[in-house]
Every structure is written in C-alpha cells, then in structure tokens.
VEXLO-774339 format. One record per residue (C-alpha): residue in one letter; residue number from 1; x, y, z. Coordinates in steps of 0.2 Angstrom, whole numbers. Layout:
# residues N
 guvo kemi     x     y     z
    A  NUM     X     Y     Z
...
END
This chain:
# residues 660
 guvo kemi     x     y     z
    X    1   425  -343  -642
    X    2   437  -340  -631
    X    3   436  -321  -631
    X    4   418  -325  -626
    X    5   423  -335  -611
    X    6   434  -320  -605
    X    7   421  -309  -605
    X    8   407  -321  -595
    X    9   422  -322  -582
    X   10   424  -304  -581
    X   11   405  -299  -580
    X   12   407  -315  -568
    X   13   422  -306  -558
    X   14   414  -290  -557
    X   15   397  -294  -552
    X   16   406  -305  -536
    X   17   414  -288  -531
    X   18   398  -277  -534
    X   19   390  -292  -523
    X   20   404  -288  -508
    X   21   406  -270  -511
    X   22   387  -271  -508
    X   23   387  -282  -493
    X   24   402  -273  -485
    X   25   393  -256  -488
    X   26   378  -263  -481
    X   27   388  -268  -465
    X   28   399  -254  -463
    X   29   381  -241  -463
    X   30   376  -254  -450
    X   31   390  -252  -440
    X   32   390  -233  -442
    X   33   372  -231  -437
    X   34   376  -242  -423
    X   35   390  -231  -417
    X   36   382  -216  -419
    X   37   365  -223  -410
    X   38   377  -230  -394
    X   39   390  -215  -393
    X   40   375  -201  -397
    X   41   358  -210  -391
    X   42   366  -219  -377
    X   43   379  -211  -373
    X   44   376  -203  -358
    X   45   368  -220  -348
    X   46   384  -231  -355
    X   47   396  -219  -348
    X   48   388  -219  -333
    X   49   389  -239  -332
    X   50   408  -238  -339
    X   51   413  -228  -322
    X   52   403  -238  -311
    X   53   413  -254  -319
    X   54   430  -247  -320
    X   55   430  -231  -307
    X   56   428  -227  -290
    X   57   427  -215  -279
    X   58   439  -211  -264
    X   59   441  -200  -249
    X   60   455  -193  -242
    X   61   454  -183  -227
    X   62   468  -170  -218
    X   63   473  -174  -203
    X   64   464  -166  -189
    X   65   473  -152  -178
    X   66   483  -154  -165
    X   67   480  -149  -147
    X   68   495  -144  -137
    X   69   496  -138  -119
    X   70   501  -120  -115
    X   71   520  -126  -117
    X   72   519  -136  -133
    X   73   518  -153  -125
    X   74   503  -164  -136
    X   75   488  -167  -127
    X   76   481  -174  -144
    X   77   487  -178  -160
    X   78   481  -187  -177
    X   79   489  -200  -186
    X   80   487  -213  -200
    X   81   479  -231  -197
    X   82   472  -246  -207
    X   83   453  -249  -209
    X   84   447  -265  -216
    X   85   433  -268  -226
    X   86   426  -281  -237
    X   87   414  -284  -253
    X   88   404  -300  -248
    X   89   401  -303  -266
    X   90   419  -307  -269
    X   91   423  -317  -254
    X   92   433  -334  -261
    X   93   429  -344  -244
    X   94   416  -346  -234
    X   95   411  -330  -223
    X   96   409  -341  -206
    X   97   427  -349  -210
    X   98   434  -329  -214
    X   99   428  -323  -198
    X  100   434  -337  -186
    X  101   451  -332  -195
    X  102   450  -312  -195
    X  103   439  -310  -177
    X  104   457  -314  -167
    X  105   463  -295  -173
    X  106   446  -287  -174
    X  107   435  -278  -160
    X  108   422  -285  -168
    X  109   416  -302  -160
    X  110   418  -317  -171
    X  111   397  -320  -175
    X  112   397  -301  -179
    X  113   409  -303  -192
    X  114   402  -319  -201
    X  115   384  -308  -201
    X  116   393  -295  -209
    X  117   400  -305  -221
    X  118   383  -313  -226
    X  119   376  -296  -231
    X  120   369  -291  -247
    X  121   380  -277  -253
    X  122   396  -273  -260
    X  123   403  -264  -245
    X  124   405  -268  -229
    X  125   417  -261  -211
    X  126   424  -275  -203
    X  127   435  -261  -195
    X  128   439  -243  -193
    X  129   457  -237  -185
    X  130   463  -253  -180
    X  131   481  -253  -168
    X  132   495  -256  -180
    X  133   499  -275  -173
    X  134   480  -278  -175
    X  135   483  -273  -194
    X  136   498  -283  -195
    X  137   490  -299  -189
    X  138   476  -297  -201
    X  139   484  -293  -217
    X  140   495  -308  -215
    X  141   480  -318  -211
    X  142   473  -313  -227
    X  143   488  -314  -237
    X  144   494  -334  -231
    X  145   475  -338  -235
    X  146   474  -328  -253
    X  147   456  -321  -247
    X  148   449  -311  -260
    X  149   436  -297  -255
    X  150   445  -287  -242
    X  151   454  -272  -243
    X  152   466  -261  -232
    X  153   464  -243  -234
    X  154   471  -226  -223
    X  155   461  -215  -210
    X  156   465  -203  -200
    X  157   466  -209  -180
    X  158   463  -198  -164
    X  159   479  -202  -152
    X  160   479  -197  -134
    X  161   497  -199  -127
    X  162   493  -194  -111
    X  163   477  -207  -109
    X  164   465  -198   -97
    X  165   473  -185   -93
    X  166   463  -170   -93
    X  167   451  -180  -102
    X  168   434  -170   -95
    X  169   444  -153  -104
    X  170   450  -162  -119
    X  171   435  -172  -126
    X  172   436  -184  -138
    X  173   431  -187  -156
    X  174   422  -201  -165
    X  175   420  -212  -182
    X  176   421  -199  -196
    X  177   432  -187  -187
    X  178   418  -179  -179
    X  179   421  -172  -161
    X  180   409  -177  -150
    X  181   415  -169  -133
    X  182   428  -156  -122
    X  183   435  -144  -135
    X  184   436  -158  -149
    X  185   418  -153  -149
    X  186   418  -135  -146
    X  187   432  -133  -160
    X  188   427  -146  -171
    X  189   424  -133  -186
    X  190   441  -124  -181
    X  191   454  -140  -180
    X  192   443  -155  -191
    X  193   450  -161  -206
    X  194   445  -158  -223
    X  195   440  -172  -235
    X  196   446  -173  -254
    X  197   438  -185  -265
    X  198   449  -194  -278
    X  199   442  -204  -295
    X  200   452  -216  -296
    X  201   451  -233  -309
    X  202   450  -249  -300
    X  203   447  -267  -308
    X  204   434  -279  -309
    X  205   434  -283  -290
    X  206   434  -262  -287
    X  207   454  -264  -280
    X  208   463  -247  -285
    X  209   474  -252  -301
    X  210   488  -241  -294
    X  211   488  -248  -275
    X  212   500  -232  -271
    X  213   488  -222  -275
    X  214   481  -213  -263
    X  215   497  -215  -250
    X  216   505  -203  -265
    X  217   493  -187  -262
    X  218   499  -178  -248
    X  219   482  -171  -238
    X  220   480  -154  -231
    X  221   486  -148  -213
    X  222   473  -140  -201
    X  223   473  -129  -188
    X  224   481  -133  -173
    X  225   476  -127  -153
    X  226   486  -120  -139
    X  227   477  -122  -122
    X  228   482  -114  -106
    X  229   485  -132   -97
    X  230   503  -132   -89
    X  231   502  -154   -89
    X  232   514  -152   -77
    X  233   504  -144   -65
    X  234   489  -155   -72
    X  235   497  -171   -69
    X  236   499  -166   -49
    X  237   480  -160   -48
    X  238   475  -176   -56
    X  239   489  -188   -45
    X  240   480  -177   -31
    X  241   462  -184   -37
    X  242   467  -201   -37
    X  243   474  -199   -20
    X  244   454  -194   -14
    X  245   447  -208   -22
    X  246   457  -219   -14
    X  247   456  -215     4
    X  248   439  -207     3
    X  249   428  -216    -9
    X  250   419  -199   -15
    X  251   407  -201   -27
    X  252   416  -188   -38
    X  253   428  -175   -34
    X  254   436  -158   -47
    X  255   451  -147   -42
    X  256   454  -132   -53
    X  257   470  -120   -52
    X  258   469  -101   -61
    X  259   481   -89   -64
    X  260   472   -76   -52
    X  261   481   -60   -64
    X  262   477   -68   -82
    X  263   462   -80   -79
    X  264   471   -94   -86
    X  265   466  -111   -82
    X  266   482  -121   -78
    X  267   473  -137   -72
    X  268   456  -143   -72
    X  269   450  -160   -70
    X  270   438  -172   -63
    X  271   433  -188   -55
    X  272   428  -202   -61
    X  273   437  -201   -77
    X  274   442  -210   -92
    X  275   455  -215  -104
    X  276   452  -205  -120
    X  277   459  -221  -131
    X  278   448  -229  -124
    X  279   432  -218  -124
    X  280   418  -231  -128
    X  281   421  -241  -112
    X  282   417  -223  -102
    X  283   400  -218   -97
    X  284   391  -203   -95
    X  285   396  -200   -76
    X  286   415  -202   -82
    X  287   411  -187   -95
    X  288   406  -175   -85
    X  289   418  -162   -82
    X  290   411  -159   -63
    X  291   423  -140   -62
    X  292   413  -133   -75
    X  293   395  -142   -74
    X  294   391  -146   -57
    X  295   382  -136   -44
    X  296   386  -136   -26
    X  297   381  -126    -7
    X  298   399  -117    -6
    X  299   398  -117    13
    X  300   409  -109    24
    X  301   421  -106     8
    X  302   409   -93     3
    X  303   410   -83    20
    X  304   425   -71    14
    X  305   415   -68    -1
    X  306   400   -63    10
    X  307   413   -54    22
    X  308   422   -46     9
    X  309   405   -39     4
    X  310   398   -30    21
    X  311   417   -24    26
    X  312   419   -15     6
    X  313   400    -7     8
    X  314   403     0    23
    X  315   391   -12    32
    X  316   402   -19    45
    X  317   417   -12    51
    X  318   435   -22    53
    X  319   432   -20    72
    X  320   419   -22    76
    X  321   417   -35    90
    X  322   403   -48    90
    X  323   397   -58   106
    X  324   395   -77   101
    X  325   388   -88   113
    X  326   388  -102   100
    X  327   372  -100    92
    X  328   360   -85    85
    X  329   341   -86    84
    X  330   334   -81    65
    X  331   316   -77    65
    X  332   309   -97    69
    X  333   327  -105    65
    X  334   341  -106    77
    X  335   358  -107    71
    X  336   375  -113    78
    X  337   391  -116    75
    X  338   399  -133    69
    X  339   406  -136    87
    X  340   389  -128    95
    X  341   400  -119   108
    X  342   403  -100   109
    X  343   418   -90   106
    X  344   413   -75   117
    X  345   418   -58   108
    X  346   426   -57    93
    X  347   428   -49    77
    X  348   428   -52    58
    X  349   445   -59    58
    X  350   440   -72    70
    X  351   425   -76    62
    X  352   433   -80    47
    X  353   448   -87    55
    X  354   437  -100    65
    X  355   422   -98    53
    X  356   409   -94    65
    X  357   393   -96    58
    X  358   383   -85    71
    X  359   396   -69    68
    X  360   395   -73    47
    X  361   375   -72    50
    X  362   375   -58    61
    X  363   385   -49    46
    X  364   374   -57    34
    X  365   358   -47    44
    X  366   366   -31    45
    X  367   374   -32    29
    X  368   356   -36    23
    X  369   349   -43     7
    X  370   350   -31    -8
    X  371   367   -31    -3
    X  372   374   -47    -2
    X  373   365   -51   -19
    X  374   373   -36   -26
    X  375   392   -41   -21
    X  376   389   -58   -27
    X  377   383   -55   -43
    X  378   399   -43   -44
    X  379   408   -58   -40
    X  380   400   -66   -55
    X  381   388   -79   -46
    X  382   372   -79   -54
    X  383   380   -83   -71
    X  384   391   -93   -84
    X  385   407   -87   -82
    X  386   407   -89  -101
    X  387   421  -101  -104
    X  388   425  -110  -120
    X  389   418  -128  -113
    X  390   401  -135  -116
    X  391   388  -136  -100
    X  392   392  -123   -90
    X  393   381  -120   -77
    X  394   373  -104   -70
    X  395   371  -105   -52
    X  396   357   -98   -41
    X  397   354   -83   -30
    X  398   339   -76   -21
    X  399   330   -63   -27
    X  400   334   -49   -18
    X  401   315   -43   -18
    X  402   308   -57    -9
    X  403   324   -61     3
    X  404   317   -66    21
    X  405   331   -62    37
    X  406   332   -83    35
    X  407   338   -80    19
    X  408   350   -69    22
    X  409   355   -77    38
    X  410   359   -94    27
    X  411   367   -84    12
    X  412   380   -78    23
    X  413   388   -94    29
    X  414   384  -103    10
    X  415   370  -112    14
    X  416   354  -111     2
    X  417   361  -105   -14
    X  418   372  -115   -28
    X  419   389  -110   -37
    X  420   399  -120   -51
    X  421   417  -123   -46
    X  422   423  -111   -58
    X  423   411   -97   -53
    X  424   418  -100   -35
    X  425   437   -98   -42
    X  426   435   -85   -54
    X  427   427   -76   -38
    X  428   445   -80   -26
    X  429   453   -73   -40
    X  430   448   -58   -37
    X  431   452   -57   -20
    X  432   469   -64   -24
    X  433   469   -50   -38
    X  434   468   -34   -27
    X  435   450   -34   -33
    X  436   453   -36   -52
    X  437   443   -51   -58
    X  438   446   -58   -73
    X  439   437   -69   -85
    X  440   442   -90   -84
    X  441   448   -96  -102
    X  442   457  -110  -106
    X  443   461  -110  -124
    X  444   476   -99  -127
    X  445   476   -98  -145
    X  446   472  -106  -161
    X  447   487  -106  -175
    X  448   486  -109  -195
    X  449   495  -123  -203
    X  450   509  -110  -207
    X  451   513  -108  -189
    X  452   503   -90  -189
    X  453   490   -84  -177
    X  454   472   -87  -181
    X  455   465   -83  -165
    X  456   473   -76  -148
    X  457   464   -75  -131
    X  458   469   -63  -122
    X  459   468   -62  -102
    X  460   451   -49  -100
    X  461   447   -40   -82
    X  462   428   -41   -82
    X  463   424   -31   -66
    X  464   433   -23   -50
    X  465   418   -32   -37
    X  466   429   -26   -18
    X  467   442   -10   -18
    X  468   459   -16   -15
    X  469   462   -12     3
    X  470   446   -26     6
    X  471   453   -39    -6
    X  472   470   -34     6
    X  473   461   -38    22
    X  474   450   -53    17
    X  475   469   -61     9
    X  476   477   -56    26
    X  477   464   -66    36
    X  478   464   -82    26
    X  479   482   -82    26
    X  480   479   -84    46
    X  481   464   -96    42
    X  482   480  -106    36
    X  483   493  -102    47
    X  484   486  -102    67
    X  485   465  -105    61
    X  486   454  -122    54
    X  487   465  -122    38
    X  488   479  -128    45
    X  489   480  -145    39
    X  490   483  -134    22
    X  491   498  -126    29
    X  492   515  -126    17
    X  493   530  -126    27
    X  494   539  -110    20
    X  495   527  -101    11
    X  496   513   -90    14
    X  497   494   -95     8
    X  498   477   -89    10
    X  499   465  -102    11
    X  500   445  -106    17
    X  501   439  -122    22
    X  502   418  -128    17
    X  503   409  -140    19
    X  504   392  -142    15
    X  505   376  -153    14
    X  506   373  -161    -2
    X  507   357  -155   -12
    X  508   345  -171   -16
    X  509   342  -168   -35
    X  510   328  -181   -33
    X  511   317  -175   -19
    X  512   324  -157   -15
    X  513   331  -152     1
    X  514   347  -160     7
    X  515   352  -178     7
    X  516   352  -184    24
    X  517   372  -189    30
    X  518   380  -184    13
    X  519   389  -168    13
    X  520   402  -156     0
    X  521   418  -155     8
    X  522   432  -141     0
    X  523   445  -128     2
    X  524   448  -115    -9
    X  525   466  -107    -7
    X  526   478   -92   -15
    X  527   497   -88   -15
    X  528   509   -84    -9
    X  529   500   -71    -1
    X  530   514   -58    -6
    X  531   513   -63   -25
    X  532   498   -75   -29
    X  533   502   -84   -44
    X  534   489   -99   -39
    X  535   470  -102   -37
    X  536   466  -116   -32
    X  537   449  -125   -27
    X  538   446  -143   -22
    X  539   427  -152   -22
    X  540   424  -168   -15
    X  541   408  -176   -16
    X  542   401  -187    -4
    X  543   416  -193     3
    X  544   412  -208    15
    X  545   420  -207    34
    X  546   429  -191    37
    X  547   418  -178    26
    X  548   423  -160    33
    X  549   433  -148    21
    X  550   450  -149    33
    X  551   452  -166    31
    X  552   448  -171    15
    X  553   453  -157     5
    X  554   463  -144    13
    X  555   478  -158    14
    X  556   477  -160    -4
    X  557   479  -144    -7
    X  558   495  -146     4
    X  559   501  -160    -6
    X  560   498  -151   -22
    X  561   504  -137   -19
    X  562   521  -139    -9
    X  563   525  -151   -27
    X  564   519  -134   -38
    X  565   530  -123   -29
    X  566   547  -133   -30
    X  567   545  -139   -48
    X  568   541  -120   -53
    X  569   554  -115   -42
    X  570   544  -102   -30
    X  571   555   -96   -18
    X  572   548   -98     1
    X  573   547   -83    12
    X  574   550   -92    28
    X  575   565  -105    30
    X  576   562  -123    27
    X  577   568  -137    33
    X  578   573  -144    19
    X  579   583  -130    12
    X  580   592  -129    28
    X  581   597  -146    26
    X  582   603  -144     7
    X  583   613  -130    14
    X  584   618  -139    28
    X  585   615  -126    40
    X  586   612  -131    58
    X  587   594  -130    63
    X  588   588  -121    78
    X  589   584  -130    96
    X  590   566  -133    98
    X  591   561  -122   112
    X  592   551  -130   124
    X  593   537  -119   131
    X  594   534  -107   146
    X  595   518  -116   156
    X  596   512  -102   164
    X  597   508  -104   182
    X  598   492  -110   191
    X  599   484   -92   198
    X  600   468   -97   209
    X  601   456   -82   217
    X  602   439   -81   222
    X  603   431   -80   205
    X  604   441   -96   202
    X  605   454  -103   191
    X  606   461   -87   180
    X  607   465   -98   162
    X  608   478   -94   150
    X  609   479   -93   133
    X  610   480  -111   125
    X  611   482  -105   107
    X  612   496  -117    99
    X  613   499  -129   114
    X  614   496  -150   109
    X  615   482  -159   118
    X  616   498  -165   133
    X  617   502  -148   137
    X  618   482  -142   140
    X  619   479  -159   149
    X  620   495  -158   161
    X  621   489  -139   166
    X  622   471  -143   169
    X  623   472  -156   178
    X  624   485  -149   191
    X  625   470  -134   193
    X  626   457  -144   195
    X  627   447  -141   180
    X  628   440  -154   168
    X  629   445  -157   150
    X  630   435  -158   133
    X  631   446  -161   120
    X  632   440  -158   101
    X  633   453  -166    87
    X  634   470  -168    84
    X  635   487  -157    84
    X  636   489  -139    90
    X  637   473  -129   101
    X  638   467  -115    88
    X  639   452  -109    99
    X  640   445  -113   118
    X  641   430  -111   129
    X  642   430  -101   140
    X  643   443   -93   130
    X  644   460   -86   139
    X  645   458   -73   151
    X  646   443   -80   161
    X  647   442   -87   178
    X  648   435  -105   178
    X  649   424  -112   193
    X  650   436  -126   201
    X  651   428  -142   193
    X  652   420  -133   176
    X  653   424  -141   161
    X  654   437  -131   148
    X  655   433  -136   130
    X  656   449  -135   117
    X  657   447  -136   100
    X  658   463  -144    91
    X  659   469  -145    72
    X  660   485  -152    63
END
C-alpha cells in the first residue's frame, strides 16, 4: 500500500517537472525566436533608433588662419567663444519667462527669444559667438534658475584687434566660418577651418555624458597669411583719412602707398569705413574698398603720364617753348587754363610745374592719338592691374581708331577717360622706378601650420612703359611741382618729393556727363626724389568748400608723409629745423629780400620777377609803380602775368598767382 503511494507521488513528481520542463522550453524557444527576429529581422531599424536615443553628433572646427601684417603684427585672428542653444522641448519654465531672463546677455531682442523658444523642434540658436561677459551673465542666469533645455558649446570666433583698420583690405567673415569679404574672402579656401565630426553619447535630454568632451580634442591648425601692410604706416594713412572727413565732409576718400621697386602695398584704405567686430552694423558704401574699385577723371595728375608719353616718343622735345595766352581753341571747344590767364612762353617743365592745360593739349595734338593710347596702355590703364582683391576695376580709354583732336586734346590734361586708384599708382611707380613698373600685390606669402612656406609672392616687373632718362626728367619736374610750382602745399621741410596735383569734375553715374558743382580732388606723390621708397596717392570725393587737389589733398600728403619719414628713420637731404634744434646748432638769420628798383621808360614800367615774394612784398612794389594788383591765393607768388621781364603800361593791372 504504501509502496503504491510512493510511486503515484513519483509519476506525480515527474509529470510536474516534464509540465515546467515543457513550459520553460516553450518559453525559452520563444525568447530565442524573439531575439533572433529583433537582432536579425530588425536589427538594422532598432539600431538606428538606439543612436538617435543615446548618440549624437558633434562638430569641431579648426581655428581659422591668421592674418598678419608684413611685420608679424595680427590684423585678424581666431579664437574660442560660447554659443547657446536650446531644445524647446525640454524647457522646465515657461519660454516667455526664459527669454525676459536670458534677452539682458543676448543680441537677440527679448520677443525674438520667446518666439524662438516656442518652436516645434528640438534645436534651436539663441546665440552664436557671444562676448565672454555676455557668456558669463547667462550661464549664471541659467544655473541660479536650474533651466533645463539649454546648452553652452565652443566655436570658433573671428577677432579683429585693430577694429577698422584696414577693414576695406581685410574683409570679414560670417556665421559658419565662411568669409564673405576683403581677403577673408579671396583666401577663404587657403586659411578656413576644417570641421571634424565627433559621435559622441549623450543622455536622454541629448547633453554629452562626458561634458569635457569635446574641450579634450585638440583641432587642426590652418594656414596662416602674411600681407604687405606695414600698420605703421597704415595707421598714419588711415589717421590722415579721418582728418579729411572732418574738415572736408567728402563723400568718400582712399589713399594708397606702394613700394615703387617691389610693388608692395604698404597702405591702402578708404572712407567711410567700418569696425570689422562689428560688421553687421556696416553698409554696402562702408564695404567698398574705393582704392581698388572706384573709377575717377585723373585730371591734371595724369599730365606727366601724358608728358612722359610725347617727351619718350620723340613727339615733343624738352625745349621746346610754347606760347600760352590762357586758352587754346580745339576744333568747336575752347579750352583754358584753371586761372583763364596766360603764361606767355614756356616749356614742358612749366607746364607741368604750373599744370597748364593749353601747353598739356598742345602736346596732346602733336603727340597725337595712337600714341597717347599706346603709352597709357604701357602704363597699365585700360586694365586690372590683377591684384589679389575682389572688384577691381578696368578703367576706360578711347579707341585709338575713332579718336577726334577733342579727344585728344581732353586726354592730355585727364579729362574724358577713367582710371582706378591703383592703376594711377602702379603707373607713378614706374616713373619713380626709372621706367620699371611693377605689378601692385598685397599678400606677401601664405605659410603652413608648420611655419613653412606654402605660397611666396614675389615683386614682378611687368613692363618698362618710358626709358629711364624720361622717367629722370618727368621725377625732376614734379620734384619742382613741389618745391617752387602748385604742389607746394605738399612741401616736406628737408626732404625732396616729386608730386602732381588734380582735380577733377565728378562723372554722374546716373545721367552721364558730369555732376554739376562736384569735383575729384588728388595728389599723387614720390620719394625722396634721390631714393624713392614711397607712392603715394590721395582721392577725395566730393569734398564740400574747398574742392581743388592743393588744398585738400596735397597737405595730407604733407602730414603723412613727414610722420612716415621720421618713424622709418629717412634721413633728410636738406637741413631741418627741427634737427638743428636737437643739435642745438644756431640757426641762420632770415635774410630779408633785395626789392629791386622801380625802372620806368617809354614802353612802361619794366617788371621783375615775382617768383617766391608773399602778397606784401608784390603789393608794396606795385603800388609805389603805379601799376594795379590782382592777387590770386595765399603764401609765396609761383607764377605772374605779365610775367617778369615785361614792361607794364602805367595803370595795367599785374595778376600774381600765390600758394603756401
């Protein structure tokens, strides 16, 4: 009986453990079949959601290069700043209450935020860059309030020390690292920085689970850029700018200085500018780098060019004299000079001295037209120069073929045609060059992240437009433009500079022809005349009151240059007064001057030479011979009519032309 019982209990035991085995096969196949379905069948699509869930992906890009002047000092530079963003769908407070907190450190205004904010998506800027105290501000914002849903992470930031300076050359560059003007455009694909992208795990509100993350991969250097900018000598053409906006309320101005015997641009800039920081509050007037772009009547600052032209093809000679009587008649176009008066005979040295438009058009006709537009394609008008900055303009010249004597009478004192301010320098330069021209560049070299040379520009002659002995003479005659002719307001005491004043109706882009009462005033100038080491050309635009080139321009050339000499330590060639005071030597009693005496006979009063007396001096000695006075300008007499020499009927008028 009892051995029966054991055995119903053991079929009883047995048939339990068949009943799990059964039930726990059964479920373990199930569980197999399952794993196999979702790790084979769907393995791909739950993967996929697994990343999405727990990883993300992140940028990194290398700093951009940096941009140095010719002497290593930075011009622009990149460096590492905060962005904000946020998830709106893991904000823990409202968005309106968020952005009253957040707008006080953000660019963005306070309603823009809260729309933001209110967004369907996961990802949203609030902002890019911001300044490192802005950065502070918020992140304790968003710390003492425990916000969820917003998230620091590093850029890379475009940093200008300088501000504007030589913000027209420089450019600037824009969300994304992308340069959008200057050579941070031009070299975007030599000097932008290269992004990386990281995978990296994040939790369930997609924050980095490792927050050090990405501050402990160090990105790739780029390329860096040398420029041939001396800020030194930047900075002084730029102070010199301001100094014409001030007192002359232009619309714009643009000085350039070259390095006549390499081509290297030393300064270049233009007004109005901008702070590059700051580049979104610029406009489109403040970008445009006037030096290279603009196009402009030269004026009387391309007579030597034209001179230079007839004197080195053999179509005028040195000394040959011309009769002015103050103007010239051109088929049905009379022409004068700016004074309307005559300057009896003179020669090409006069005429540039005292930049007679009647002797210029004279040698303009006999120079003739296939000429003149020969030499100044030589020169390089006509074309880009072929400098590494976007916009460059072309220019305009006749066609030789279809030239009129009206043509070629306005071509020869700069009226009719149109240059870029770089054309007209590269053109000086050559002069200053003994005839070698060389071709404008203004980035010196490109160098790797190891410090090695990836690109070198070197200084290229591109043409030999005059022979030497002309580029001799023409720099000869501007130096006495300077030093006794109409450019001596840009007279530097000690030193010797070649120099040519212009100006110039403006062009009316809107209706063509010229813009009545609005005129180019410049000066274009060399030196020293015995080693020229300086180009330099000032353009100002419209300038309101005074508007001719010797008194808007040639004095800042002056100013300019007399600070560029002493801080590069050019040594004068003529004593200066203020070296003679450091040296404490005695300086030199001013001589008074010999008047001569009043010789009368029956052809009348015989006058002398007035050259370099001041208007007192003329005055006092016409008066006491009768004669009447006509006084033009201010300072020393650089030319008269009738000139010295003559004899004057008693009462006749004697008209004096005076300049500082």
């Amino acid at each position: 009986m009892t051995e029966d019982k054991d055995i119903k209990q053991y079929k009883k035991i047995r048939k339990r453990i068949g009943t799990c085995v059964l039930v726990l096969f059964v479920f373990c196949a199930f569980i197999s079949m399952r794993l196999v379905y979702l790790q084979v069948v769907q393995r791909g699509e739950l993967t996929k959601m697994a990343d999405s869930q727990a990883e993300t992906d992140r940028k990194l890009q290398s700093p951009r290069g940096t941009i140095f002047d010719r002497n290593g000092k930075v011009l622009a530079i990149s460096e590492m700043a905060k962005s904000l963003y946020a998830d709106p769908t893991m904000l823990n407070k409202p968005p309106a209450d968020i952005a009253r907190m957040l707008a006080p450190y953000l660019r963005m205004p306070e309603e823009d935020v809260r729309k933001a904010l209110e967004e369907d998506t996961a990802f949203v800027w609030l902002e890019r860059t911001m300044d490192h105290e802005k950065y502070e501000g918020a992140a304790q914002v968003i710390k003492e309030q425990k916000l969820e849903g917003l998230r620091f992470i590093d850029e890379n930031h475009r940093f200008y020390p300088n501000n504007g300076l030589a913000a027209q050359v420089i450019g600037f560059v824009g969300e994304n690292d992308e340069g959008l003007d200057g050579i941070e455009m031009i070299l975007d694909e030599e000097i932008r920085g290269n992004v990386q992208t990281f995978r990296l795990m994040t939790d369930k509100n997609n924050i980095p689970i490792f927050d050090s993350a990405l501050e402990k991969i160090l990105p790739d250097k780029e390329r860096s850029v040398r420029l041939t900018l001396d800020s030194t000598i930047q900075f002084l053409a730029e102070k010199s700018l301001d100094g014409i906006m001030e007192r002359s309320r232009p619309e714009g101005a643009a000085v350039i200085v070259m390095d006549p015997k390499t081509g290297e641009i030393l300064a270049m800039a233009s007004r109005p500018g901008y702070n590059l920081n700051e580049f979104g509050k610029g406009s489109a007037e403040q970008y445009r780098n006037r030096a290279v772009v603009n196009l402009y009547e030269p004026g009387s600052t391309f007579k030597p060019i034209m001179a230079a032209a007839a004197i080195d093809s053999g179509k005028w000679d040195v000394n040959r004299v011309y009769h002015d009587v103050g103007y010239i008649q051109v088929a049905d176009r009379t022409i004068q000079n700016w004074d309307e008066e005559g300057l009896g005979d003179v020669t090409v040295k006069d005429i540039l001295k005292f930049s007679i438009n009647t002797g210029m058009v004279k040698m303009g006709l006999t120079t003739g037209g296939q000429t003149m537009i020969d030499y100044a394609k030589r020169f390089g008008f006509g074309k880009a120069t072929g400098i590494e900055l976007a916009g460059e303009g072309s220019g305009i010249l006749f066609d030789a073929d279809d030239m009129s004597e009206v043509d070629e009478a306005t071509m020869a004192i700069g009226q009719s045609i149109a240059v870029t301010p770089l054309q007209m320098v590269q053109a000086f330069g050559a002069i200053a060059n003994g005839g070698r021209m060389m071709k404008p560049f203004i980035i010196k070299e490109i160098d790797n992240p190891d410090g090695s040379v990836y690109q070198k520009t070197e200084p290229q002659e591109i043409g030999r437009p005059i022979k030497e002995e002309t580029a001799s003479l023409i720099s000869k005659i501007l130096a006495e433009e300077i030093s006794s002719g109409g450019g001596q307001t840009a007279k530097i005491d000690g030193y010797e500079f070649c120099g040519k004043t212009g100006t110039a109706q403006r062009l009316d882009p809107v209706h063509g022809g010229y813009a009545e009462g609005q005129y180019i005033g410049s000066f274009v100038g060399f030196g020293p005349l015995e080693d020229p080491q300086y180009v330099v050309l000032i353009v100002v635009d419209n300038p309101k009151g005074a508007y001719y080139g010797a008194e808007v321009a040639a004095p800042v050339f002056k100013e300019m240059m007399t600070d560029i000499v002493r801080i590069k330590g050019i040594r004068p060639s003529q004593p200066v007064a203020w070296m003679i005071e450091a040296g404490k030597k005695p300086r030199e009693p001013k001589k008074t001057r010999d008047i001569p005496p009043i010789h009368r006979t029956d052809e009348g009063v015989l006058l002398p030479s007035f050259i370099g007396w001041d208007s007192r001096e003329v005055n006092d000695w016409l008066n006491e011979a009768g004669l009447g006075f006509v006084p033009n300008g201010t300072g020393q007499a650089v030319y008269q009519v009738p000139q010295g020499g003559s004899y004057v009927p008693p009462g006749n008028n004697v008209t004096v032309t005076f300049m500082r």
